[in-house]
C-alpha positions as a Markdown table, in Angstrom:
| # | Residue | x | y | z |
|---|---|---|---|---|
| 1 | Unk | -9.5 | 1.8 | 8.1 |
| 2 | Unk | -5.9 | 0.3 | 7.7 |
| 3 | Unk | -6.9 | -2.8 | 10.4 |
| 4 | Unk | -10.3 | -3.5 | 8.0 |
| 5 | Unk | -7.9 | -3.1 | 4.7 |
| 6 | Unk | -5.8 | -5.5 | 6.6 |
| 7 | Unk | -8.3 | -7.9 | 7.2 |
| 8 | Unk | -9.3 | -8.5 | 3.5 |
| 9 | Unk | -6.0 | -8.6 | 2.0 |
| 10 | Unk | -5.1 | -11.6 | 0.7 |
| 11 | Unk | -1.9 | -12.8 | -0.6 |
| 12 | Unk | -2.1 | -15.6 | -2.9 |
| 13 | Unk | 0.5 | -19.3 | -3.3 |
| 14 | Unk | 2.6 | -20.3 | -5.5 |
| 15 | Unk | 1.1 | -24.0 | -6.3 |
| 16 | Unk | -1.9 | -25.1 | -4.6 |
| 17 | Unk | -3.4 | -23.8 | -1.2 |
| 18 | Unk | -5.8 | -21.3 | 0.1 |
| 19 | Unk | -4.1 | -17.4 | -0.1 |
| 20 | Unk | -2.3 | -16.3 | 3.1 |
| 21 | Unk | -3.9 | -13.4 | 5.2 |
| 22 | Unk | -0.5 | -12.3 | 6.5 |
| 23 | Unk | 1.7 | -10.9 | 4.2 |
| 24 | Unk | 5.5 | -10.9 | 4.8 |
| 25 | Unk | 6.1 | -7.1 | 5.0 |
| 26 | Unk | 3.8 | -3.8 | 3.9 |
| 27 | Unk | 5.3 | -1.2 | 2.3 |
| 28 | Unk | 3.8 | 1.8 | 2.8 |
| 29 | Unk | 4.7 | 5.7 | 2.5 |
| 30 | Unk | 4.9 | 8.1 | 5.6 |
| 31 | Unk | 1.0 | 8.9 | 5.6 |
| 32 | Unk | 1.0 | 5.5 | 6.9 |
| 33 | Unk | 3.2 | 5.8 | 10.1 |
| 34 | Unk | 1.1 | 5.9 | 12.8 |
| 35 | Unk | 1.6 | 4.1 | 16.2 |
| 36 | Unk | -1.3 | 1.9 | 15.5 |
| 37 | Unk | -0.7 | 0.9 | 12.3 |
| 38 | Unk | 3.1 | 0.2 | 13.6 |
| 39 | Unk | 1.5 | -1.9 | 17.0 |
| 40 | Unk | -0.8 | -3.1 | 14.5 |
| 41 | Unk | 1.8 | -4.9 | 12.3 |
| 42 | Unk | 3.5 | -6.1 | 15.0 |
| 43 | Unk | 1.0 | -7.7 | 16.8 |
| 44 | Unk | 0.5 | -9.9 | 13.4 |
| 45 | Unk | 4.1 | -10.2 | 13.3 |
| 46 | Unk | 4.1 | -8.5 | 9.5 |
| 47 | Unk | 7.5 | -6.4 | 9.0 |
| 48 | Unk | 6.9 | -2.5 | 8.7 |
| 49 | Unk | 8.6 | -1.0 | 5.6 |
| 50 | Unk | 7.6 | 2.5 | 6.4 |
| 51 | Unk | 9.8 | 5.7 | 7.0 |
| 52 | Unk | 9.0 | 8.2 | 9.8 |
| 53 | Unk | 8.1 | 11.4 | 8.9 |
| 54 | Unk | 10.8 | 14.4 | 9.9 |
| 55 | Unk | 8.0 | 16.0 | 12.0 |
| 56 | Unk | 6.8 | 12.5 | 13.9 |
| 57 | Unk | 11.0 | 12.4 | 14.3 |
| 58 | Unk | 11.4 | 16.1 | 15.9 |
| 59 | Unk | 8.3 | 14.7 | 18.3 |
| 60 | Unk | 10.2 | 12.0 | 19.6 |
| 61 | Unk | 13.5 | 13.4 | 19.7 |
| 62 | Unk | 12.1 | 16.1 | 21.7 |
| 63 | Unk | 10.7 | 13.5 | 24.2 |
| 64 | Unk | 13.8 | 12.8 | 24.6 |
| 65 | Unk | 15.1 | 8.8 | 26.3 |
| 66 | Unk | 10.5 | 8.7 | 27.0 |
| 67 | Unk | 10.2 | 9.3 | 23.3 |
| 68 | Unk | 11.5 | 5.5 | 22.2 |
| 69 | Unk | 14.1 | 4.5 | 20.1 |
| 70 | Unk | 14.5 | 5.8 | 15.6 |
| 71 | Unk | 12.0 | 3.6 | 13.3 |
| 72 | Unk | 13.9 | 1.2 | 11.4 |
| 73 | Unk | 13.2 | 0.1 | 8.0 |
| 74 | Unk | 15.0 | -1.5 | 5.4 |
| 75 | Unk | 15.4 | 1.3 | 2.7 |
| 76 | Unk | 16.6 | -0.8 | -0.3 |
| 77 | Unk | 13.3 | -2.9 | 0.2 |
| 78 | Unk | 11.2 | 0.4 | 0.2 |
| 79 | Unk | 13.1 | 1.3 | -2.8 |
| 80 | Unk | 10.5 | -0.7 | -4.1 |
| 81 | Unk | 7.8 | 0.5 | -3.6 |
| 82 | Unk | 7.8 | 2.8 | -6.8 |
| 83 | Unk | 6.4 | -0.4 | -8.8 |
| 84 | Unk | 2.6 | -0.4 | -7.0 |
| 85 | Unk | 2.9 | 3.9 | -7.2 |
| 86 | Unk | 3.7 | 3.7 | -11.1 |
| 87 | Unk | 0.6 | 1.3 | -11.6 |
| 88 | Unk | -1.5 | 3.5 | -9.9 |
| 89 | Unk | -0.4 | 6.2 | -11.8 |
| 90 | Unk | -1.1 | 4.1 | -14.9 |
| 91 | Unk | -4.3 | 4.1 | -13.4 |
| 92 | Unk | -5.3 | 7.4 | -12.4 |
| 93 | Unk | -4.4 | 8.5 | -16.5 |
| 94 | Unk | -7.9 | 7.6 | -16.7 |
| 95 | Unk | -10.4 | 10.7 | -15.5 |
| 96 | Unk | -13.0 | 8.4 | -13.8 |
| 97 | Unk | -10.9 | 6.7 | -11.6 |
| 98 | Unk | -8.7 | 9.7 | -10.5 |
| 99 | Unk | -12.1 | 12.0 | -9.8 |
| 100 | Unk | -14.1 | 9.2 | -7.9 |
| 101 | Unk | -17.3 | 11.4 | -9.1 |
| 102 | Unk | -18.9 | 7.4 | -8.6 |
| 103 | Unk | -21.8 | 7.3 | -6.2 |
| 104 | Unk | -21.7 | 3.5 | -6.1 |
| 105 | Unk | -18.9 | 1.1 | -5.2 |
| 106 | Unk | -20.2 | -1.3 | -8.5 |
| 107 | Unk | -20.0 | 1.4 | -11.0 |
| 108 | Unk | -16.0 | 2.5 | -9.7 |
| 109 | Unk | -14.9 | -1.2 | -9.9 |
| 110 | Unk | -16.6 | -1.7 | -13.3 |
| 111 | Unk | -14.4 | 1.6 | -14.5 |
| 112 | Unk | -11.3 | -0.3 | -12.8 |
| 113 | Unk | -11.4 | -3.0 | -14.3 |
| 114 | Unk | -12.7 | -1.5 | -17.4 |
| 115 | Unk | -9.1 | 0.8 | -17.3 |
| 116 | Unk | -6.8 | -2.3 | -16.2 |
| 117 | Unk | -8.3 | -4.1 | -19.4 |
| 118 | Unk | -7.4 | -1.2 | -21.1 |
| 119 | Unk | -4.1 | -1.3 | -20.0 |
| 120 | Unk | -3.7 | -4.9 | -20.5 |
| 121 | Unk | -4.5 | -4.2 | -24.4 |
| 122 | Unk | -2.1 | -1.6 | -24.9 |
| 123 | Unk | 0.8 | -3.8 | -23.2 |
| 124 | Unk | 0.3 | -7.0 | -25.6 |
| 125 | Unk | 1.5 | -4.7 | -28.5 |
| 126 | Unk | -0.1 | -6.5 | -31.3 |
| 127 | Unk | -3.1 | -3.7 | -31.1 |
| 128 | Unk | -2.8 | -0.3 | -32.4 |
């Protein structure tokens, strides 16, 4: 799935221009450090910011000089990250979106959007 999420990202300019498809760097957390996601980013040339898990760690150390060199990551940058999990949180407040109990795709974006308008109200701060 992460190649097809990949594929429809887009990453919109500052100013004019159509959005990039090729973001800088993903951050991502551990459930995301895979060998393919890791070839896929590098074959787009994107920057990983994803830590390796202590047991994908214990693999490769066991493998010894075959198992490859330590993932790197710049851990100020993931740091980060915490922003897009706090906004999800925000999100999943609301019971509909946490349970995904929606059979249809139209019906779960309408209840996103319905909670980020939500949201959007409660931050202006002139409404009670």
């Amino acid at each position: 799935m992460f190649p097809i999420l990949m594929e429809h990202l887009r990453v919109t300019r500052r100013g004019p221009g159509r959005p990039r498809s090729r973001p800088d760097r993903v951050r991502a957390d551990k459930a995301y450090s895979s060998r393919a996601i890791r070839a896929h980013l590098r074959e787009r040339g994107i920057i990983a910011v994803i830590p390796e898990p202590s047991d994908q760690r214990g693999h490769r150390a066991r493998r010894g000089s075959r198992g490859g060199r330590p993932i790197s990551y710049d851990i100020e940058d993931y740091k980060a990250r915490n922003v897009v999990e706090r906004s999800f949180n925000d999100d999943k407040q609301w019971r509909g979106i946490a349970t995904r109990y929606d059979k249809l795709a139209l019906t779960y974006r309408g209840g996103a959007v319905l909670r980020a308008i939500t949201l959007w109200l409660k931050r202006l701060g002139d409404t009670p």
